[in-house]
RODO-2510 file (C-alpha; in nm, 4 decimals, decimal comma):
residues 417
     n   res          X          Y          Z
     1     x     0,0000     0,0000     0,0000
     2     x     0,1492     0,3440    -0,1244
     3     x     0,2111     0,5567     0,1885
     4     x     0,0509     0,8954     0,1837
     5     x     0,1704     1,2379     0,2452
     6     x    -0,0228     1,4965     0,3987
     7     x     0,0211     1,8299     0,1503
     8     x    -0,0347     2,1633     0,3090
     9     x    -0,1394     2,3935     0,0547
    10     x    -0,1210     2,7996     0,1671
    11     x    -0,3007     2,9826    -0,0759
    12     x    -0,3044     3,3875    -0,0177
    13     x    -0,5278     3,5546    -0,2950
    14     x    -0,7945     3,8293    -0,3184
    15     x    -1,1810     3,6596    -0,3592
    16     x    -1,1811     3,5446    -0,7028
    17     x    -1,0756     3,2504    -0,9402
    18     x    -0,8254     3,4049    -1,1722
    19     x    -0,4871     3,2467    -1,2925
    20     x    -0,3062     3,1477    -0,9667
    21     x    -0,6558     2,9734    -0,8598
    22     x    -0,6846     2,8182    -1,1765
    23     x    -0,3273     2,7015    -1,2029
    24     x    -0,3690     2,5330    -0,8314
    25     x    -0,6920     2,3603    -0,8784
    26     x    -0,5985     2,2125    -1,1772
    27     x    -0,2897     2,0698    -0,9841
    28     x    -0,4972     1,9547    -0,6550
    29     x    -0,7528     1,7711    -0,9248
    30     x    -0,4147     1,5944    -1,1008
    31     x    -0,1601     1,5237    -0,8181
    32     x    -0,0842     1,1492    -0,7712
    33     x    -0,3532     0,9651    -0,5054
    34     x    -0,0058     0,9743    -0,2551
    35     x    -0,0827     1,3253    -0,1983
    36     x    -0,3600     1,4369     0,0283
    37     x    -0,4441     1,8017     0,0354
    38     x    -0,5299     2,0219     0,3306
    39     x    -0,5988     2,4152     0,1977
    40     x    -0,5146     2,6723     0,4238
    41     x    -0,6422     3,0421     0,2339
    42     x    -0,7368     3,3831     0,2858
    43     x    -0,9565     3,3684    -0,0345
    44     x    -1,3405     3,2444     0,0467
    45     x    -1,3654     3,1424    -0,3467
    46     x    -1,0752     2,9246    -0,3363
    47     x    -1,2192     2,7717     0,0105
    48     x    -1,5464     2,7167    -0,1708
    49     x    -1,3777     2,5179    -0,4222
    50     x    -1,1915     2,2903    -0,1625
    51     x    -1,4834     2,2625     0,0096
    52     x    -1,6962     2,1058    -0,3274
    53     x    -1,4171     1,8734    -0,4017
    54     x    -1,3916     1,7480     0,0141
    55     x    -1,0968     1,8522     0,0812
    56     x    -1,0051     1,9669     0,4312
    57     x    -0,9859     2,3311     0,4410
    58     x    -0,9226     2,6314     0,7160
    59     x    -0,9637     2,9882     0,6584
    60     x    -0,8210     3,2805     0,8210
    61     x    -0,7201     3,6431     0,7437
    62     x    -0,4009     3,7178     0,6059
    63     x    -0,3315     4,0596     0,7126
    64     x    -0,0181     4,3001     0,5678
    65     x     0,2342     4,1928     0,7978
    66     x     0,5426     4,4233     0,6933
    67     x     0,5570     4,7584     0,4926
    68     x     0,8479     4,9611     0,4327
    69     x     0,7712     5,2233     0,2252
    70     x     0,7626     5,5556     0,2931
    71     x     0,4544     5,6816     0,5550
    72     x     0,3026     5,3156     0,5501
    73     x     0,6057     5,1567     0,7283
    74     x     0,5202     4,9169     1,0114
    75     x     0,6031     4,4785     1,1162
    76     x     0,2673     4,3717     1,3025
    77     x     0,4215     4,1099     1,4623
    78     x     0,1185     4,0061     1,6807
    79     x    -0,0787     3,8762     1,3433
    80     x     0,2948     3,7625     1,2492
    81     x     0,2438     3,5568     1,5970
    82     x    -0,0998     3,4418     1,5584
    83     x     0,0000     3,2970     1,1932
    84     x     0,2989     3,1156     1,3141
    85     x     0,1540     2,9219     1,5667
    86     x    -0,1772     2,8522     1,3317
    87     x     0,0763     2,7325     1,0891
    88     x     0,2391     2,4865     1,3492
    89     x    -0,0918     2,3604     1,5127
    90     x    -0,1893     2,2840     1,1052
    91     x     0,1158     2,1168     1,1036
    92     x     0,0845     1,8851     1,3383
    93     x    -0,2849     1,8474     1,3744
    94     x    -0,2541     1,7035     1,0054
    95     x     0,0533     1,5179     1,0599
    96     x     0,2015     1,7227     0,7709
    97     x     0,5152     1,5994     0,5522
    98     x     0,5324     1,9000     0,2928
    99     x     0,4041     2,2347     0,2536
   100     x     0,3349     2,4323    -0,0426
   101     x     0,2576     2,7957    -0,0312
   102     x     0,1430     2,9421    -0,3876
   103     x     0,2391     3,2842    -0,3873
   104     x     0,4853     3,5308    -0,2010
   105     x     0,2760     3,6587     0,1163
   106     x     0,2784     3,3586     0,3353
   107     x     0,6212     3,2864     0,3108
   108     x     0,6417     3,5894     0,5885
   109     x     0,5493     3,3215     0,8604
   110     x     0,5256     2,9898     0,6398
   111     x     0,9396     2,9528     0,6377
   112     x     0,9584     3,0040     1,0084
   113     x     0,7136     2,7789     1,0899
   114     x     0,8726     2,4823     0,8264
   115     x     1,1707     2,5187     1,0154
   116     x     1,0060     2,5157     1,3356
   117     x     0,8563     2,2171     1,2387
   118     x     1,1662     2,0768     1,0334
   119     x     0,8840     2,0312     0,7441
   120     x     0,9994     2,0337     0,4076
   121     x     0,8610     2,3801     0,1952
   122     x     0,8190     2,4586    -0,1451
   123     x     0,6755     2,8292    -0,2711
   124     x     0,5589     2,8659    -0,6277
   125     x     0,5031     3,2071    -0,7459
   126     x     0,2953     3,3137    -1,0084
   127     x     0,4298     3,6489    -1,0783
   128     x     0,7626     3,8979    -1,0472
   129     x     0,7811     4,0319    -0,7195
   130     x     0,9626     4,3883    -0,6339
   131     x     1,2717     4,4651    -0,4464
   132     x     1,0488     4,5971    -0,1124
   133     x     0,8461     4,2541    -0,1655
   134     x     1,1310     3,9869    -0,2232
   135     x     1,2696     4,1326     0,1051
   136     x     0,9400     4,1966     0,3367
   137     x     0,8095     3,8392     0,2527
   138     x     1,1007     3,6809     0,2925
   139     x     1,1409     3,5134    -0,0534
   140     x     1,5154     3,4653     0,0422
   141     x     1,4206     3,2540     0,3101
   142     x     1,2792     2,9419     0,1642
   143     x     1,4774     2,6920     0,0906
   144     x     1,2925     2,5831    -0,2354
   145     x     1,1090     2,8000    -0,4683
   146     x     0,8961     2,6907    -0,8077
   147     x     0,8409     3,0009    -1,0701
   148     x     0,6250     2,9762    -1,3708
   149     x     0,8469     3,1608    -1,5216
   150     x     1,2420     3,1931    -1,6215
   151     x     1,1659     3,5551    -1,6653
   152     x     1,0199     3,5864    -1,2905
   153     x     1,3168     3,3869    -1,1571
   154     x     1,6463     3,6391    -1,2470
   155     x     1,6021     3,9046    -0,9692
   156     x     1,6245     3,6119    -0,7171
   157     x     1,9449     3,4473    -0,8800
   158     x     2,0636     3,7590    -0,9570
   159     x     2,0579     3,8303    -0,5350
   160     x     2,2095     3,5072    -0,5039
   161     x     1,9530     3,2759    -0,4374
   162     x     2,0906     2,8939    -0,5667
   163     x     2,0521     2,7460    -0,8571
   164     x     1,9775     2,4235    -0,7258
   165     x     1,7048     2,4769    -0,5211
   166     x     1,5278     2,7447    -0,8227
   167     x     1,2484     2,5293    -1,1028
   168     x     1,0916     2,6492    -1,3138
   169     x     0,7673     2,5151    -1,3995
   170     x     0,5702     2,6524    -1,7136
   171     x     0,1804     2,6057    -1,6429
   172     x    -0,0488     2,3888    -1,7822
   173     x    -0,4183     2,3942    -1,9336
   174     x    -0,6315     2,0914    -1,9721
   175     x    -0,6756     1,9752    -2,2870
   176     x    -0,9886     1,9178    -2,3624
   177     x    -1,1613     1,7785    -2,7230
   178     x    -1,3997     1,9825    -2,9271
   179     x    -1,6739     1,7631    -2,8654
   180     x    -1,6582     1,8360    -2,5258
   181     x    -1,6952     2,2017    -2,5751
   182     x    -2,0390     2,3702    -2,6370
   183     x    -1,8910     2,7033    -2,8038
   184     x    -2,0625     3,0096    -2,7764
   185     x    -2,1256     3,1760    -3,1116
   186     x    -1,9441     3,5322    -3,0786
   187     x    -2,1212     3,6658    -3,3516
   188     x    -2,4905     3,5535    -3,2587
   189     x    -2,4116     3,6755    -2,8761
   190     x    -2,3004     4,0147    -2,9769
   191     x    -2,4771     4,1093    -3,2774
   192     x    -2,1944     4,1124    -3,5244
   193     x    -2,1786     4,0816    -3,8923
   194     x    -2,0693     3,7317    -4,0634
   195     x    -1,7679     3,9597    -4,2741
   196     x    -1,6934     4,1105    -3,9549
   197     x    -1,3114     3,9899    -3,8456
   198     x    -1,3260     3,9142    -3,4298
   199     x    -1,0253     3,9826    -3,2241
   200     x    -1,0816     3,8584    -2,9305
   201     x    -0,8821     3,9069    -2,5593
   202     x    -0,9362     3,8025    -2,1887
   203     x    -0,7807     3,9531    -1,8788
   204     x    -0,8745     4,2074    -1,6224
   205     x    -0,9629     4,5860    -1,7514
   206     x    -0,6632     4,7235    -1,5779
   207     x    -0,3711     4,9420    -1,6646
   208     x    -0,1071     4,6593    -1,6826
   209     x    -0,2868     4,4788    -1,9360
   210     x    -0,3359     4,7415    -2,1920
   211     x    -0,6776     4,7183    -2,3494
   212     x    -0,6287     5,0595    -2,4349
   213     x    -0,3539     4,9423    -2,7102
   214     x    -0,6254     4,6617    -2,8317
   215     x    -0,8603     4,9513    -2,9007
   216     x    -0,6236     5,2043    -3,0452
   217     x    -0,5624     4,8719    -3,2818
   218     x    -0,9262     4,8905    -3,3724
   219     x    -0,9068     5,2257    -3,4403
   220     x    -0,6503     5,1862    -3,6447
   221     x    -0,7480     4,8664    -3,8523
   222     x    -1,0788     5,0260    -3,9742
   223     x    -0,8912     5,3359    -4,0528
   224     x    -0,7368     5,0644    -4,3086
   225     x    -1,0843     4,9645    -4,4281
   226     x    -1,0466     4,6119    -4,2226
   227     x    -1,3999     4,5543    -4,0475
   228     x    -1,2992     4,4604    -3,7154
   229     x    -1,4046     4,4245    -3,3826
   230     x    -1,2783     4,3346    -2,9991
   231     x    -1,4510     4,1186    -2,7694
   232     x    -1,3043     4,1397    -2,4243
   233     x    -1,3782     3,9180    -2,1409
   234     x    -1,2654     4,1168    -1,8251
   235     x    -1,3279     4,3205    -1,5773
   236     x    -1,1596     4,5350    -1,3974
   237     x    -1,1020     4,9651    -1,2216
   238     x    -1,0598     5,0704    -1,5865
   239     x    -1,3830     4,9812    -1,7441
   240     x    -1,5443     5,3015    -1,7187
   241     x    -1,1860     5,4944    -1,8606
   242     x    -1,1634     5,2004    -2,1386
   243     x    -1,5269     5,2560    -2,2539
   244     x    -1,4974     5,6433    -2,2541
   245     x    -1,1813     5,6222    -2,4423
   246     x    -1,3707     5,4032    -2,6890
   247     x    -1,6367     5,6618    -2,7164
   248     x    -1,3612     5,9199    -2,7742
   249     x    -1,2198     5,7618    -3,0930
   250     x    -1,5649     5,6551    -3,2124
   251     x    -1,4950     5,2926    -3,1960
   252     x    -1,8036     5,2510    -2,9012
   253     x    -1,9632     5,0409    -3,1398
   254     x    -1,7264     4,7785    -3,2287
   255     x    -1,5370     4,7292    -2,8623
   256     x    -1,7159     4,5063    -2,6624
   257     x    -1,5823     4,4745    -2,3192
   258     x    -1,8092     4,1769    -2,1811
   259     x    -1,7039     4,1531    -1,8509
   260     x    -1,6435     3,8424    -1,6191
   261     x    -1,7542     3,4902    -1,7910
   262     x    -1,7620     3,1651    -1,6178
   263     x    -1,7417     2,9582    -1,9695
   264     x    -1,4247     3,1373    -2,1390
   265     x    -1,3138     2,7992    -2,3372
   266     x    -1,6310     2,8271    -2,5241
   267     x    -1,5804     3,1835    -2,5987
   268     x    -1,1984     3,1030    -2,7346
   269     x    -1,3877     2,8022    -2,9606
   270     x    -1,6332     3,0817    -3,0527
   271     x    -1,5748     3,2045    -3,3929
   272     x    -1,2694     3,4793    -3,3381
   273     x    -1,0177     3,5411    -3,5772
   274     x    -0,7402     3,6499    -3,4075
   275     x    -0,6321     3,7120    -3,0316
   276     x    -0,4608     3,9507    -2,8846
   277     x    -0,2711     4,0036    -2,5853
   278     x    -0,1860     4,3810    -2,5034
   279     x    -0,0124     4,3371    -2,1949
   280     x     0,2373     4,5559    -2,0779
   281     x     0,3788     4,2623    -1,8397
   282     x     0,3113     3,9282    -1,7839
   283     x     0,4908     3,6475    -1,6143
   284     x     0,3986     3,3809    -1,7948
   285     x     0,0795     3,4378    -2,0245
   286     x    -0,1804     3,1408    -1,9296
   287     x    -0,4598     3,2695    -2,1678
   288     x    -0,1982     3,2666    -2,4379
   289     x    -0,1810     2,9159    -2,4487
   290     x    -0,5738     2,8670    -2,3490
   291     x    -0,5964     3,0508    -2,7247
   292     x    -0,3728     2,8222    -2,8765
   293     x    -0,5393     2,5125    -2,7612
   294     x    -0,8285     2,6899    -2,9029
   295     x    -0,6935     2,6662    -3,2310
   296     x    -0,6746     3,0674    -3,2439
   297     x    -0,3630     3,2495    -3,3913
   298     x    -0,2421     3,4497    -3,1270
   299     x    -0,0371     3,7995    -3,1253
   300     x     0,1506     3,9007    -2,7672
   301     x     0,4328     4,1366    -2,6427
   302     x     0,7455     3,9941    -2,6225
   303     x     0,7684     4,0942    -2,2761
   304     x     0,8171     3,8550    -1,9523
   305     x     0,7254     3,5098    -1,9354
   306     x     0,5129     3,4746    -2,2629
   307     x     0,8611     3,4773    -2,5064
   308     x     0,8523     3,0833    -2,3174
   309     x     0,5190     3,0475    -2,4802
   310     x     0,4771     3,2284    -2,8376
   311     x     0,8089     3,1338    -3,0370
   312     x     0,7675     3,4278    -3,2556
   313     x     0,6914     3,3695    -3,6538
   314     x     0,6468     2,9710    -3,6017
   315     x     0,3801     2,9288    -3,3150
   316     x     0,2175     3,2929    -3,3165
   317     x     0,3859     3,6733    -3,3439
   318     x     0,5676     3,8655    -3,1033
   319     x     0,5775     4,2831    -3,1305
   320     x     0,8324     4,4611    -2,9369
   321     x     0,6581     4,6500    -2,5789
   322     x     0,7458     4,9690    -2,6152
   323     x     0,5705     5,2864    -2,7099
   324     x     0,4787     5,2091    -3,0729
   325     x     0,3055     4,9331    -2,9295
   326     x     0,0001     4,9851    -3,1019
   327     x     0,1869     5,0408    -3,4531
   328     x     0,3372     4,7169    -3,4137
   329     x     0,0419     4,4833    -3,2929
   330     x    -0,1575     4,6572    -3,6225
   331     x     0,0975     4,5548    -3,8493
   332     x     0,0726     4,1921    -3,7415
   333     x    -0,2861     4,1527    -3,7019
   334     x    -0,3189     4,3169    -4,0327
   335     x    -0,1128     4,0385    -4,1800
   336     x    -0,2861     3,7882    -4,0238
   337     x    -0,6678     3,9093    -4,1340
   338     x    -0,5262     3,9650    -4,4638
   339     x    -0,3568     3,6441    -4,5459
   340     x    -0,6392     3,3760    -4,3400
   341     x    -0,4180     3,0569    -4,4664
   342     x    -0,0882     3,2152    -4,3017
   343     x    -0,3118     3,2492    -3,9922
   344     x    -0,4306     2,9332    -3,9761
   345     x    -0,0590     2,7894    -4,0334
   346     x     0,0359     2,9920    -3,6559
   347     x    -0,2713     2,8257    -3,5414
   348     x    -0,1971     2,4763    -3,6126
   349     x     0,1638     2,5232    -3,4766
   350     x     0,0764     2,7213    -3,1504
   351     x    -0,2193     2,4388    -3,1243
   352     x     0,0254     2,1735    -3,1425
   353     x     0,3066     2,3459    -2,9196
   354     x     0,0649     2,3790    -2,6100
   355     x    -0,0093     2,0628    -2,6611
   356     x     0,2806     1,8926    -2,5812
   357     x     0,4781     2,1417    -2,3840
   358     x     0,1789     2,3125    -2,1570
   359     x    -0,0639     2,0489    -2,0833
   360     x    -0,1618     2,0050    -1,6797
   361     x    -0,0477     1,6905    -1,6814
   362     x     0,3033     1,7930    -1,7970
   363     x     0,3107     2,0754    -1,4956
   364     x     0,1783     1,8202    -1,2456
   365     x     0,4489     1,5678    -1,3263
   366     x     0,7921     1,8112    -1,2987
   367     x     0,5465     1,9186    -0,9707
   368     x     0,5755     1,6026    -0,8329
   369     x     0,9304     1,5983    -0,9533
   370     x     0,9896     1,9042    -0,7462
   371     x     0,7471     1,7418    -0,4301
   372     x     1,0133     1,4228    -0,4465
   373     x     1,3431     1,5843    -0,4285
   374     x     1,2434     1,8224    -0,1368
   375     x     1,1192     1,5118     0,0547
   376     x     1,4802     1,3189    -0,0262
   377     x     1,6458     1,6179     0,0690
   378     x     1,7837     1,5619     0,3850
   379     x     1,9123     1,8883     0,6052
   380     x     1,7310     2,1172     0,3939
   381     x     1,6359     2,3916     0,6085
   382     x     1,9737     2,6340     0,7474
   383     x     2,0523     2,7856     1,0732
   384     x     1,9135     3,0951     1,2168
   385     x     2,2356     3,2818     1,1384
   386     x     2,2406     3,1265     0,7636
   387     x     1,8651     3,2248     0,7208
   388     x     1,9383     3,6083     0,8447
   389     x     2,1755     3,6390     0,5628
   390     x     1,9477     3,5086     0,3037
   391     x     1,7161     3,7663     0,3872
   392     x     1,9790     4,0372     0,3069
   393     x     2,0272     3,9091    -0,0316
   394     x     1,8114     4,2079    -0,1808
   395     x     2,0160     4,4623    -0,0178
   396     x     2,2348     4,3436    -0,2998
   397     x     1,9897     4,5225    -0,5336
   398     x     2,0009     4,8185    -0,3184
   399     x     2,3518     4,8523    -0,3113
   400     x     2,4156     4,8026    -0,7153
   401     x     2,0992     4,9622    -0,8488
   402     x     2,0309     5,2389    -0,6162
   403     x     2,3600     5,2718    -0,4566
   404     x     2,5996     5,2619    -0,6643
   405     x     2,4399     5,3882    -0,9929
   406     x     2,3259     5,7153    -0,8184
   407     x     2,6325     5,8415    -0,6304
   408     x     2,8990     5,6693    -0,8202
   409     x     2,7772     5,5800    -1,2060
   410     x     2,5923     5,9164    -1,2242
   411     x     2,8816     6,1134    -1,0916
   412     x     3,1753     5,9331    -1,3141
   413     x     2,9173     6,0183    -1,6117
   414     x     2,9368     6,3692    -1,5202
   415     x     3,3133     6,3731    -1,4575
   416     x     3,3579     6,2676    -1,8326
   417     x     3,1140     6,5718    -1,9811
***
């Protein structure tokens, strides 16, 4: 009989299901019967989940714990307290052999409390984390960390974190067959014209992920005589500014700004011709791949994590992200809406490409992989001294980037003029 192992999962996230949810519960629905789940989360949603599929789950505030920037500074180290020792009683209430912690903020009392508990820890983070943030949670301090992302990993290498104890671990999408999919026909749903060409693009109306360049694109593509609209499933602080800019350049009618949908895959098998990311950042680009499994030829920024995903020319186009941003993505759409059979050629590559490099069960399985060598790793966690100087490691950043570039770069540039 195969021995089990009692997974604590620490999940800190706002109340929703976006891409970090996503990306876990398809892992907790895949990982190998050994593993037995316990959730510990902040986020009611993501409770609700663990709660339909019976798995043992606490909840419990997660409160700011340090802040260092300037007028906001402050360590509440009676919540820091309260965590800890919530942390250990989960511990060993659930006779716990590994911990994983998806995302940055628990790692503020998660690490202690794995070493307090000599418990093996893994964090996986989902996204690039600043200089004030890599320090105040404490990133430096766990002994094993998963990104999704080579792109998100070089600030922590670059500080000295190891090597050895870094993964990387691109995330997956299930794979599911057409015939399993009802789609949703775009056209029908929105009132739009068969000759009509649909560009279509999901993510949260918010500054980061540039809608604003998707509609200056539509702007610009009828200003070329091409009949197109955007369909945008999203929703976000920016609607209101998004759909006033719309108005502005008289392209109300043909942005469409949908809002939150619970069926997305059967809006990606819904009839679009193109999609378009318009993200200023972005770790790792999950939706890009959810396209391409759609069988939809997809344009992105070659910015972050999503050059790991879109190999430019052979499984979709990359544009440079930088101010002619929305000169750039009309060029490429324009040759894809023109030219339909060199469209569906990027198609049928990106298709197959997610296929065999981002399905779940490929992220589940270097997971594992990950999950095993921790647990064989004897000695893993340092001493108290060792640990303090981890935590430093960003003042490395501080020191080259801030330090050294203002008082002594700047001033041997000005020495020279």
């Amino acid at each position: 009989m195969t021995k089990k192992i009692p997974l604590l999962i620490v999940h800190y996230g706002d109340n929703w299901i976006r891409g970090s949810e996503v990306c876990l519960m398809n892992m907790i629905d895949s990982l190998d019967n050994r593993y037995v789940p316990i959730v510990w989360t902040n986020n009611p949603a993501f409770a609700d989940y663990a709660e339909a599929n019976h798995i043992i789950v606490e909840q419990s505030e997660f409160p700011e714990l340090v802040c260092l920037h300037s007028g906001q500074r402050k360590i509440d180290w009676n919540n820091w307290c309260l965590l800890f020792n919530k942390a250990r009683y989960l511990i060993r209430k659930h006779h716990i052999k590994l911990i994983h912690v998806n995302s940055g903020a628990p790692c503020q009392w998660m690490a202690s409390a794995a070493r307090a508990t000599h418990t093996p820890i893994v964090a996986q983070l989902h996204c690039e984390y600043n200089l004030h943030d890599r320090f105040t949670l404490g990133l430096h301090t766990v002994p094993n960390i998963i990104t999704v992302s080579h792109a998100i990993s070089q600030s922590l290498l670059e500080e000295g974190y190891e090597q050895h104890r870094l993964h990387v671990v691109h995330n997956g999408v299930p794979v599911t067959s057409k015939e399993d999919i009802e789609p949703v026909n775009i056209r029908e749903e929105l009132g739009i014209n068969e000759d009509a060409k649909i560009i279509l693009s999901v993510g949260s109306l918010i500054e980061r992920k540039g809608v604003d360049r998707l509609i200056s694109t539509i702007y610009r593509l009828r200003e070329e005589g091409i009949n197109a609209h955007l369909v945008v499933i999203g929703d976000g602080e920016c609607k209101t500014l998004l759909e006033q800019f719309a108005q502005a350049i008289n392209v109300e009618d043909y942005v469409h700004l949908i809002g939150e949908q619970n069926n997305v895959n059967a809006w990606l098998h819904g009839g679009a011709n193109l999609f378009i990311s318009g993200a200023r950042s972005e770790a790792f680009g999950l939706v890009l791949v959810e396209a391409a499994l759609a069988g939809i030829p997809v344009i992105a920024p070659a910015t972050g994590g999503i050059v790991e995903v879109i190999k430019d020319r052979k499984t979709g186009l990359l544009y440079p992200n930088n101010k002619d941003a929305v000169e750039h993505i009309t060029q490429r759409a324009t040759s894809i809406l023109y030219d339909q059979e060199y469209g569906q050629e990027l198609a049928a590559a990106g298709l197959t490409h997610a296929q065999q490099h981002f399905s779940v069960e490929n992220n589940v399985s270097h997971i594992e992989a990950v999950y095993e060598h921790v647990l064989l790793q004897p000695g893993q966690h340092k001493s108290v001294f060792s640990v303090f100087r981890c935590a430093l490691r960003p003042l490395k950043t501080v020191w080259k980037k801030h330090i050294i570039n203002r008082f002594f770069v700047r001033g041997a540039r000005y020495e020279n003029c």
